[in-house]
C-alpha positions as CSV (number, residue, x, y, z in Angstrom):
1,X,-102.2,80.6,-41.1
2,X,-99.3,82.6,-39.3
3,X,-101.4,82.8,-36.2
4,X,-101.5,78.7,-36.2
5,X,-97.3,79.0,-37.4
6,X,-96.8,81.2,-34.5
7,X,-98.8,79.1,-32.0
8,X,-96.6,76.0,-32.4
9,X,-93.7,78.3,-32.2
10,X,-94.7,78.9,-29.3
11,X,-95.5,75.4,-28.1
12,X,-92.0,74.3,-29.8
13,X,-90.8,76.8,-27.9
14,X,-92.2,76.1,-24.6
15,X,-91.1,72.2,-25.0
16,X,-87.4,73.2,-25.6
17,X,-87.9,75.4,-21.9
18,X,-89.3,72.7,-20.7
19,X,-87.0,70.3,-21.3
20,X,-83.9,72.3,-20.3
21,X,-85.5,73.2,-17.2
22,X,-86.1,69.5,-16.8
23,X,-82.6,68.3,-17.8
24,X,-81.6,70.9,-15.2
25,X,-83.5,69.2,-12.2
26,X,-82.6,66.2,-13.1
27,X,-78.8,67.0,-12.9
28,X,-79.5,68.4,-9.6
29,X,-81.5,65.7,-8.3
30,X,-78.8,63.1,-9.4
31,X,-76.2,65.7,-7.6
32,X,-77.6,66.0,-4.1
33,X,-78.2,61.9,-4.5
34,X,-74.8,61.1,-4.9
35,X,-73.6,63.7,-1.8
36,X,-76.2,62.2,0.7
37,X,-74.8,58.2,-0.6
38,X,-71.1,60.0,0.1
39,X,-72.2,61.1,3.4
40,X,-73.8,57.9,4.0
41,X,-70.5,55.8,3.3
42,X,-68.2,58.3,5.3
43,X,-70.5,57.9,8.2
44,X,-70.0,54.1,7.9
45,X,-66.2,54.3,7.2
46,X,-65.9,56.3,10.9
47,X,-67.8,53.7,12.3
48,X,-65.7,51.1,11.5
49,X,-62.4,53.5,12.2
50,X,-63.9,53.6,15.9
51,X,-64.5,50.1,16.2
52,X,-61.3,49.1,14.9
53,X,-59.7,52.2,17.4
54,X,-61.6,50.3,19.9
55,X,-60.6,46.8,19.3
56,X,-57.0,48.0,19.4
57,X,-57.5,49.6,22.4
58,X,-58.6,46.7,24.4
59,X,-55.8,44.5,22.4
60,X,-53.4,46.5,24.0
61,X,-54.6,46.8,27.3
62,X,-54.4,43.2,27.1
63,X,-51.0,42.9,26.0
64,X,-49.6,45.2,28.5
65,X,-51.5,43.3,31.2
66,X,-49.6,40.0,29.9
67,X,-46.2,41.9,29.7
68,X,-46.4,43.4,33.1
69,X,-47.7,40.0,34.5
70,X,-44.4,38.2,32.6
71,X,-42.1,40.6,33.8
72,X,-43.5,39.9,37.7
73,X,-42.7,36.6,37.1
74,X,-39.3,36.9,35.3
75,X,-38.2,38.8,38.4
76,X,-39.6,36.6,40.6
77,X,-37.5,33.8,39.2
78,X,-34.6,36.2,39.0
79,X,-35.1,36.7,43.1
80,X,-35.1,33.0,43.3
81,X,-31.9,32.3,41.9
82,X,-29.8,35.0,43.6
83,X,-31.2,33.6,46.8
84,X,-30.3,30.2,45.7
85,X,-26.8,31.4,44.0
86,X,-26.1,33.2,47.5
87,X,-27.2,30.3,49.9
88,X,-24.3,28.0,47.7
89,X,-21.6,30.6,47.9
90,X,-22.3,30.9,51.7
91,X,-22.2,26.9,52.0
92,X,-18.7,27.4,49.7
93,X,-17.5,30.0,51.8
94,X,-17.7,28.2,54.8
95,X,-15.8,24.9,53.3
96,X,-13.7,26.9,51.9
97,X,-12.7,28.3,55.4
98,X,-12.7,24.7,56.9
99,X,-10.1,24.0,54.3
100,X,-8.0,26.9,54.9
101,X,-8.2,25.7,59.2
102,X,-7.0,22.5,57.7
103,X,-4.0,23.7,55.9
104,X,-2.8,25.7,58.3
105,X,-3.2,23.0,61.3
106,X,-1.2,20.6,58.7
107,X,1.2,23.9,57.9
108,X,2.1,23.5,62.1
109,X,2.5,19.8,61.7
110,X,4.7,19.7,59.0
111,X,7.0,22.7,60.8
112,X,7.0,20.6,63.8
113,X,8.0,17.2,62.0
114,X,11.0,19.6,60.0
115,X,12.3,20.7,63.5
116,X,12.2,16.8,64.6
117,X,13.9,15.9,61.4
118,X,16.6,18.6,61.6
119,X,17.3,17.4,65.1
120,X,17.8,13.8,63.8
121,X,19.3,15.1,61.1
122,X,22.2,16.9,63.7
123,X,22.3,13.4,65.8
124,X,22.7,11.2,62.6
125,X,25.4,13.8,61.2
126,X,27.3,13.7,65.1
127,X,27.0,9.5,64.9
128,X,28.6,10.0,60.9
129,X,31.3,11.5,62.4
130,X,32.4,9.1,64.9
131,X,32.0,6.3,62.6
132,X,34.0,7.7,60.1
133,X,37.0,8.4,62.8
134,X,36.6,4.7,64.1
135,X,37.0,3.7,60.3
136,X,40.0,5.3,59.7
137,X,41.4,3.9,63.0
138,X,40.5,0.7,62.1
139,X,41.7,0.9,58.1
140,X,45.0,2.7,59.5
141,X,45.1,-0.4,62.1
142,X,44.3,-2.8,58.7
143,X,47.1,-1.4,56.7
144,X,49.5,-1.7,59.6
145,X,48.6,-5.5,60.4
146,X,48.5,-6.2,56.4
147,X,51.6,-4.0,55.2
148,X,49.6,-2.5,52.3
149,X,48.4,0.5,51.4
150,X,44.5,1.5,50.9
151,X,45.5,2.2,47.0
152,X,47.2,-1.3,47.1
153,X,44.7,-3.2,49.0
154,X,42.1,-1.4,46.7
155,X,43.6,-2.4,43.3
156,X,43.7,-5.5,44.6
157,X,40.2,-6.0,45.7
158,X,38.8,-4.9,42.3
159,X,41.1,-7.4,40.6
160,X,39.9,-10.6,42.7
161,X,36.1,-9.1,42.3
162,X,36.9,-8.7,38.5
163,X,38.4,-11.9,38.1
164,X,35.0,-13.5,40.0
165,X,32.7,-10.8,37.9
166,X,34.2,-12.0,34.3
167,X,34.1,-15.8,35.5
168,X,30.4,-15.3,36.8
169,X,29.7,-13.6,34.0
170,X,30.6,-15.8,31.6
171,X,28.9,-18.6,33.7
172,X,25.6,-16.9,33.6
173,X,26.1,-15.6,30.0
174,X,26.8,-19.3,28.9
175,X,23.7,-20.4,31.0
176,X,21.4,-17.9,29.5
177,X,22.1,-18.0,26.3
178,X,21.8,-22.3,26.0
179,X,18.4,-21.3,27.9
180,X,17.4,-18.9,25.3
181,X,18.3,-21.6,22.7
182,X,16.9,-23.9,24.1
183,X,13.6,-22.4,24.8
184,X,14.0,-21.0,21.1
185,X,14.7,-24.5,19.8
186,X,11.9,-25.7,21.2
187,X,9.3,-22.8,20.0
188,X,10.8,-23.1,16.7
189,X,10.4,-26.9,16.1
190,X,7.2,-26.4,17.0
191,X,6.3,-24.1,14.6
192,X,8.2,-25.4,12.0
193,X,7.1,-29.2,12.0
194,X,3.4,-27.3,12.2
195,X,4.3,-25.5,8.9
196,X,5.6,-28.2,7.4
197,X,3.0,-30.7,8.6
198,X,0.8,-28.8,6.4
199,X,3.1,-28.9,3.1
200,X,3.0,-31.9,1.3
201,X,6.1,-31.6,-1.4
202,X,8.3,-34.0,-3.2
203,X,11.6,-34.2,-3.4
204,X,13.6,-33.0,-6.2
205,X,12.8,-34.8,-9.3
206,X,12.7,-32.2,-12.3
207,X,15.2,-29.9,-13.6
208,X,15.6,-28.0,-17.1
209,X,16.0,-31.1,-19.7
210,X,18.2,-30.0,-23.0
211,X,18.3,-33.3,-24.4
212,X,16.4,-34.4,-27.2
213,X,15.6,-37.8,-28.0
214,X,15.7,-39.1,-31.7
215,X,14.3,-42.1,-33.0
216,X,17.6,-43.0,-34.7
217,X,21.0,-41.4,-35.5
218,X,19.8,-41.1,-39.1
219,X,17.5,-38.0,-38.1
220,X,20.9,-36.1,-37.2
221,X,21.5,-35.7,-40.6
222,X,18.1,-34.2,-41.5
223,X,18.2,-31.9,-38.4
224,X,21.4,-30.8,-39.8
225,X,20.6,-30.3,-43.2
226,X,22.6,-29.5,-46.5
227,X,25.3,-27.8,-45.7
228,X,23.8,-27.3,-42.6
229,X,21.1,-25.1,-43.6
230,X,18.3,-26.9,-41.0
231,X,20.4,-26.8,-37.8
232,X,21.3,-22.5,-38.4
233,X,17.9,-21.7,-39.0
234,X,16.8,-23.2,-36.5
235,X,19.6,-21.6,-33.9
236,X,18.6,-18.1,-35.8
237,X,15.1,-18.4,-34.9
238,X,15.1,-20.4,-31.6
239,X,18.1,-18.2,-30.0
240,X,19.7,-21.1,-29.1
241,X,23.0,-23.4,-29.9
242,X,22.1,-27.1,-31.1
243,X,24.7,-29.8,-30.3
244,X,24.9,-32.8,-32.6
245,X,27.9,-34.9,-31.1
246,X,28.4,-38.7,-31.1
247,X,26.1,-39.5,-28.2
248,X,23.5,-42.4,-29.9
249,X,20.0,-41.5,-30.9
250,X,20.4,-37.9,-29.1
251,X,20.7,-34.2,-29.7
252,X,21.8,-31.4,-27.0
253,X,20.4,-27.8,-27.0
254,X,22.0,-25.4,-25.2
255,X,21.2,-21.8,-23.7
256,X,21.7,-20.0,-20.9
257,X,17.9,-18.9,-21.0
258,X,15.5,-21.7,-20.0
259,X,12.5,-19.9,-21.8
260,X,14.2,-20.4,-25.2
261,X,15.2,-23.8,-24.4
262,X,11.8,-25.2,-23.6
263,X,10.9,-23.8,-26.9
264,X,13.2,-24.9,-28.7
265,X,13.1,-28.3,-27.0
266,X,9.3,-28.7,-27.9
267,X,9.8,-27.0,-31.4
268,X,12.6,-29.9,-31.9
269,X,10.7,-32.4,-30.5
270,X,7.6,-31.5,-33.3
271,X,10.0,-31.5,-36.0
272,X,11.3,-34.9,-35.3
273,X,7.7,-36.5,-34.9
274,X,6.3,-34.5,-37.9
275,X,9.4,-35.3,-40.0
276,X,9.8,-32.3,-42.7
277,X,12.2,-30.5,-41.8
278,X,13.0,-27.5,-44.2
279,X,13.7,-23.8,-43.0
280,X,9.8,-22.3,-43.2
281,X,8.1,-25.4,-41.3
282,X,11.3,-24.8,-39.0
283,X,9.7,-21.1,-38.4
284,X,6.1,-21.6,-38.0
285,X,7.2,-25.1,-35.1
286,X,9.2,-22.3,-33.4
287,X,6.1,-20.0,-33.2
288,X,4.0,-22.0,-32.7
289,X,6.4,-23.7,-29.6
290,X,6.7,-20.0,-28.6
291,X,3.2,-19.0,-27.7
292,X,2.3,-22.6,-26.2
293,X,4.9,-22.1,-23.5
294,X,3.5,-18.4,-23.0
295,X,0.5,-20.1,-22.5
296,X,2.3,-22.4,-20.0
297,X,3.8,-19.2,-18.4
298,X,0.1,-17.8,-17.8
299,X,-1.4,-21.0,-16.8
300,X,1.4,-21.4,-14.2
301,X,1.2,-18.2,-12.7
302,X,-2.0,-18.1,-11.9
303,X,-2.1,-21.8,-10.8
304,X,0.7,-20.8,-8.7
305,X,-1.3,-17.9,-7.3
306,X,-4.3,-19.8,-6.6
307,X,-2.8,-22.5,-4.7
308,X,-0.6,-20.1,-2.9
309,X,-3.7,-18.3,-2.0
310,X,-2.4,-15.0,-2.9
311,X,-4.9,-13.0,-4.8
312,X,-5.0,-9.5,-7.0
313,X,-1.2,-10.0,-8.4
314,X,-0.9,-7.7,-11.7
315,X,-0.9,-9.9,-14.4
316,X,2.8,-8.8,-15.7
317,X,4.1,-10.4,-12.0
318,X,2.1,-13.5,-12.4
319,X,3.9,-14.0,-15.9
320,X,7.1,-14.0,-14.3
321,X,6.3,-16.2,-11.2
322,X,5.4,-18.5,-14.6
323,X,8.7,-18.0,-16.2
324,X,9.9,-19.5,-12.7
325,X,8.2,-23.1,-14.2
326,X,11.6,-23.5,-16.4
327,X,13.8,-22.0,-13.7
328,X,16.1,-24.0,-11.4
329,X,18.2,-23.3,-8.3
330,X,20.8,-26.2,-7.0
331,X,18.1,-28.5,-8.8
332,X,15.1,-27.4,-7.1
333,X,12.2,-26.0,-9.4
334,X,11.8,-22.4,-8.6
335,X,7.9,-22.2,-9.3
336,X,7.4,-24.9,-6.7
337,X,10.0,-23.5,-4.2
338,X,7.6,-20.2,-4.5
339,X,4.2,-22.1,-3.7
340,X,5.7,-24.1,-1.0
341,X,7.3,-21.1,0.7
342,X,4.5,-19.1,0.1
343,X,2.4,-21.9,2.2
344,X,5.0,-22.2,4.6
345,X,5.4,-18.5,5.5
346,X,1.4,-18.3,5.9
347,X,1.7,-21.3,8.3
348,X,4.3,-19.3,10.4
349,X,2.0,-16.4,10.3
350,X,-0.5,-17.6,11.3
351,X,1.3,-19.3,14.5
352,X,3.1,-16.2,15.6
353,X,0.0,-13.7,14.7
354,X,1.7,-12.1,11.9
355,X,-0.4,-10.7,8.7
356,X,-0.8,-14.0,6.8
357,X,-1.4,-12.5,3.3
358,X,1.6,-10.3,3.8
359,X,3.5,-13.3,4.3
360,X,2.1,-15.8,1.8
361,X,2.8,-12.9,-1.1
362,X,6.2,-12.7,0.2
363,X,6.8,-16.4,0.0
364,X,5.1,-16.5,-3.2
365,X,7.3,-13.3,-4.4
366,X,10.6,-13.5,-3.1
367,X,12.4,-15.1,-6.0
368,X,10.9,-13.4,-9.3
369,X,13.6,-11.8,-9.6
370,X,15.1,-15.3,-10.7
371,X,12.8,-14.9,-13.8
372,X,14.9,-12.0,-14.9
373,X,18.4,-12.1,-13.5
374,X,19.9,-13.9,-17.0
375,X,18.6,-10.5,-18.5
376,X,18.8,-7.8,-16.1
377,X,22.3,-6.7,-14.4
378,X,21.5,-7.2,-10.5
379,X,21.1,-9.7,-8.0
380,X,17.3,-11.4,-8.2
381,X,16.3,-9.6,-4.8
382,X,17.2,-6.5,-6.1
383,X,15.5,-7.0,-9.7
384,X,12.5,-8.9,-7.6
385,X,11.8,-6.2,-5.2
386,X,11.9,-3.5,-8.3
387,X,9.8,-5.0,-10.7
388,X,7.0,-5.8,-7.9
389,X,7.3,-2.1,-6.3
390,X,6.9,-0.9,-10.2
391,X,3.7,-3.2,-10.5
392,X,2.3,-2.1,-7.3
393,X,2.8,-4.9,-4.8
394,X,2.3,-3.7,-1.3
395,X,5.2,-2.2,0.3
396,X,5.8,-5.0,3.1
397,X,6.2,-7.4,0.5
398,X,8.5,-5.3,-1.7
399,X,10.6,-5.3,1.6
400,X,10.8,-9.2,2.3
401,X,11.2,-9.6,-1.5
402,X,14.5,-7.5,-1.1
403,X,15.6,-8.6,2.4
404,X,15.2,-12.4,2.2
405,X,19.0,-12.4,1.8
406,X,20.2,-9.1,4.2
407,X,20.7,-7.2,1.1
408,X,18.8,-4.4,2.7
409,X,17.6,-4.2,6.2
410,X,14.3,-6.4,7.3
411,X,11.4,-3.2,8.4
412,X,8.7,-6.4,9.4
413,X,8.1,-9.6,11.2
414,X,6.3,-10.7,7.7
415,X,9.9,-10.6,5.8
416,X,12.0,-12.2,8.8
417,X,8.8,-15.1,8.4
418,X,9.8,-15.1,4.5
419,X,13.5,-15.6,4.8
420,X,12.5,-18.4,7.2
421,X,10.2,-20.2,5.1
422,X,12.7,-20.0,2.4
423,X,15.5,-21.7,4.0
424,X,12.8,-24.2,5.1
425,X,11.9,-25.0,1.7
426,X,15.7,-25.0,0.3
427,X,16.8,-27.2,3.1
428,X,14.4,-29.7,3.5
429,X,15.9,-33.3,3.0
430,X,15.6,-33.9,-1.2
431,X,14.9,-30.3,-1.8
432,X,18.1,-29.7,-3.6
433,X,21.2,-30.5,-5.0
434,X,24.8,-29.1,-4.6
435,X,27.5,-29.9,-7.4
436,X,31.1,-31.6,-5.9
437,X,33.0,-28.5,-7.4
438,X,30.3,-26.1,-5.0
439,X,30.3,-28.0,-1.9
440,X,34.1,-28.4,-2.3
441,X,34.3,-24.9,-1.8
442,X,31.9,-24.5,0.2
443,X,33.3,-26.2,3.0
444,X,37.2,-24.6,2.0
445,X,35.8,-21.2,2.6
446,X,34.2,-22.3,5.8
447,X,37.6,-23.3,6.9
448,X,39.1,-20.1,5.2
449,X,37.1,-17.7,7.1
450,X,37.7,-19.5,10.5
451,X,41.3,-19.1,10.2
452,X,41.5,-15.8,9.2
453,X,40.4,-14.9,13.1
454,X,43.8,-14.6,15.9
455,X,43.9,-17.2,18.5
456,X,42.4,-19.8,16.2
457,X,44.9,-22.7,16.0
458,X,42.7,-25.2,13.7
459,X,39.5,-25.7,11.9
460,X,37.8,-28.2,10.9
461,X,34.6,-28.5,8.5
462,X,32.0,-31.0,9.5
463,X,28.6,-32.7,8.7
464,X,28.7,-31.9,4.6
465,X,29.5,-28.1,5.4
466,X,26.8,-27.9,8.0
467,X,29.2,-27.1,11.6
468,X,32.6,-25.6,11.6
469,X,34.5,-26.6,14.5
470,X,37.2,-24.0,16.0
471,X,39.8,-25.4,18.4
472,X,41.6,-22.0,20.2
473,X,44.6,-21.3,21.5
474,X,43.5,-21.1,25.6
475,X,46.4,-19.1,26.6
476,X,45.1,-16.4,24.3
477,X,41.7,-16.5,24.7
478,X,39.4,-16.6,27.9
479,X,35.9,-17.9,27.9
480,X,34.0,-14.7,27.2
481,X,36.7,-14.1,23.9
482,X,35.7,-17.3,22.9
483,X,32.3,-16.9,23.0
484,X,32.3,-13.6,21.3
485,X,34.4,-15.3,18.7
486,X,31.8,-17.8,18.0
487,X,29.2,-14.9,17.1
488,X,32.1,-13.3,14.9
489,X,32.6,-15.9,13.1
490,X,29.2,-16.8,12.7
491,X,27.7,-12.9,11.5
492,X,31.1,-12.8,8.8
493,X,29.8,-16.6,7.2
494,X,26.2,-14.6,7.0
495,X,27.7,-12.0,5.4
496,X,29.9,-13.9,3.0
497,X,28.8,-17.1,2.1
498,X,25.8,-18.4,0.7
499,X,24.3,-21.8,1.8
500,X,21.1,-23.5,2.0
501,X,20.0,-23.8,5.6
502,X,22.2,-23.2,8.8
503,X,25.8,-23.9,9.4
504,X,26.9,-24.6,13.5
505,X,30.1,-22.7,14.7
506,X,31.9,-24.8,17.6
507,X,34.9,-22.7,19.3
508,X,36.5,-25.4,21.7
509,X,38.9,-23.5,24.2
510,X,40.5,-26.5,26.3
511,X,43.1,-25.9,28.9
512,X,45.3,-28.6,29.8
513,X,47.5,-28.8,32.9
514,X,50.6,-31.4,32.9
515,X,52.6,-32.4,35.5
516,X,55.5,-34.8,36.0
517,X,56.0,-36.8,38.8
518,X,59.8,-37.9,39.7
């Protein structure tokens, strides 16, 4: 029994050995198997290193091959153009020393021609000399024969040529300036009868109507009212002053603003066809007259805008050329006078190239300062020009606006156009109408500002106001005073007066020569 225990000790024994001694070669197999794969890969890791030394090797052979054969040819090229850059600065060398032969073979002529000169020069100064001794012989000869002096015979040379100069002078000025007129008579009829070829517009037929017609003298009692109760509300509310007088089957209202008069002219007229009149229908007429005529206003502007062909106004402008619908001037409406110079300043334009639009605005502008003048201290070119320069009308118009009557210097040709069209349209035949008391003076201020010039001995108005005739005193005054007294005369009624269209200044300088024979 222990012999058997001992044996497969033993054997137990023997396996362990066996095993370790095993596990020990097998470790030292696996060892020398993984050195020989590590050789194996290092071998094949300098194999590629040399082929890859190799291929860069013969890369850059190959790219010093192509750089030496570029630079060959980059100095070839260079040799090429120093050769060609030296051939052309030979070829300009040489021209340049033909040019330098020529300038100094022209250097000789010109020093030759100065020594021919400067000998003429010496003959011409010897000849100046003896000419200037026979002169004196012959003026000292002069003076003997004539008994006067050069001084004398000098001073009175320059007063026969003077005498001739002023006469020809005058002559020629005289001749130019009917040729000028003439020739600017002619252009200008034919512009203007264009421009008014193409404007078709009555005469004066409308002006702002403040009487009111009743159907009997009975409804003055109920306008009126108890104790006159009707008649002060309705002058409190409407702004204006109603007249009730003795004239049959009519009342009169009165205002010195035509917007309020139209209302209260249409609230009036409502009242009398509706028949109950009693202070709160009285109010509500009055309002209700008050925003049809604003309606009118709009409507009117931009009727007149549209016809005038004058687009992109701000609407606060086209309200007031509207308020020019009620406005009058000598009789002429205002809101028609604006359309028809508006078309007659784009008609002159057009002829004489100007900028038509800036024109036709103009026209259509010039006189919205009307609209306002009853309201605002100023004249209505002033308050015109402001009001459009505040609502952004173009500059050119806000000039013509405030220089259609010289109230501040014209800067365009589009605001001289303007001031024409607008005596166009003022003075047509029928355009308006001028009171006895204004044309009365009128024509004594004409005659006024004539006389207050020296030399004039009378003056006489003519032709309604339209000509002035001067007679002169012609002891006093020569031809060429008279003429420039003319233009005086003439530039102070500009500045002075104002008329519609144009007033002719005749200065008449007659000299008479009487003689008795015995």
């Amino acid at each position: 029994m222990n012999g058997t225990l001992t044996f497969i000790f033993i054997e137990i024994i023997t396996l362990l050995i066996g095993l370790g001694v095993g596990y020990f070669f097998g470790q030292r197999m696996g060892y020398l198997r993984h050195q020989r794969e590590s050789e194996r890969q290092a071998r094949e890791l300098e194999q590629q290193a040399g082929n890859i030394l190799q291929q860069a090797e013969t890369q850059a052979k190959e790219v010093l091959l192509k750089a030496k054969d570029e630079a060959i040819k980059i100095r070839d090229e260079a040799e090429t153009e120093a050769a060609r850059r030296l051939a052309e600065l030979s070829k300009e060398d040489q021209r340049l020393a033909r040019r330098r032969e020529e300038l100094d073979r022209k250097i000789e002529q010109n020093d030759q021609r100065r020594i021919q000169l400067d000998k003429r020069q010496s003959n011409l100064d010897k000849r100046e000399n003896e000419i200037n001794k026979l002169l004196e012989k012959r003026t000292a000869e002069l003076e003997r024969i004539a008994g006067l002096s050069r001084e004398e015979a000098r001073a009175l040379l320059i007063a026969e040529v003077e005498k001739t100069a002023r006469n020809d002078m005058a002559r020629t000025i005289r001749q130019i300036e009917e040729e000028a007129r003439a020739e600017g008579e002619r252009r200008a009829r034919n512009i203007i009868a264009t421009a008014i070829q193409r404007i078709a517009s009555e005469h004066v037929a409308e002006t702002t109507v403040s009487v009111v017609p009743l159907p009997s003298d009975e409804m003055k009692g109920r306008i009126i009212g108890r104790n006159g109760r009707n008649i002060r509300t309705f002058e409190q509310i409407a702004g204006v002053d109603v007249i009730v007088d003795d004239t049959p089957e009519a009342v009169t209202i009165s205002s010195f603003d035509p917007i309020r008069r139209e209302v209260a002219k249409r609230a009036l007229a409502r009242l009398i066809m509706d028949g109950r009149i009693h202070p709160a229908h009285i109010e509500k007429l009055v309002y209700d007259a008050q925003r049809e005529v604003e309606a009118i206003i709009k409507e009117a502007g931009e009727q007149a805008a549209f016809e005038a062909g004058v687009p992109g106004l701000h609407p606060e402008i086209l309200r007031l050329v509207g308020r020019l619908k009620f406005r009058t001037s000598y009789g002429q409406n205002q809101h028609a006078h604006a359309i028809e110079t508006a078309l007659i300043a784009g008609a002159i334009a057009a002829e004489l190239g100007a900028d038509v639009a800036i024109a036709k605005a103009g026209g259509l502008l010039h006189d919205i300062g009307k609209a306002l003048d009853h309201e605002v201290e100023g004249t209505h070119a002033a308050i015109g020009a402001e009001y459009a320069r505040r609502y952004g009308v173009h500059p050119k118009v806000v000039n013509a606006i405030a220089s259609h009557h010289h109230e501040v210097e014209q800067q365009t040709v589009e605001a001289i156009i303007v001031e024409v069209a607008d005596a166009i349209s003022g003075a047509r035949p029928g355009a308006r109408r001028e009171s006895l008391d204004q044309y009365i003076k009128r024509v004594r201020s004409l005659e006024e500002i004539a006389k207050s010039f020296q030399g004039v001995q009378d003056c006489y108005a003519l032709q309604a106001g339209r000509e002035v005739r001067i007679i002169v005193n012609p002891e006093r005054m020569d031809d060429l005073a008279a003429i420039q007294l003319s233009k005086d005369i003439a530039r102070k009624i500009e500045e002075t007066m104002t008329y519609p269209g144009q007033i002719r200044v005749t200065v008449i300088r007659e000299t008479r020569a009487t003689e008795l024979a015995k």
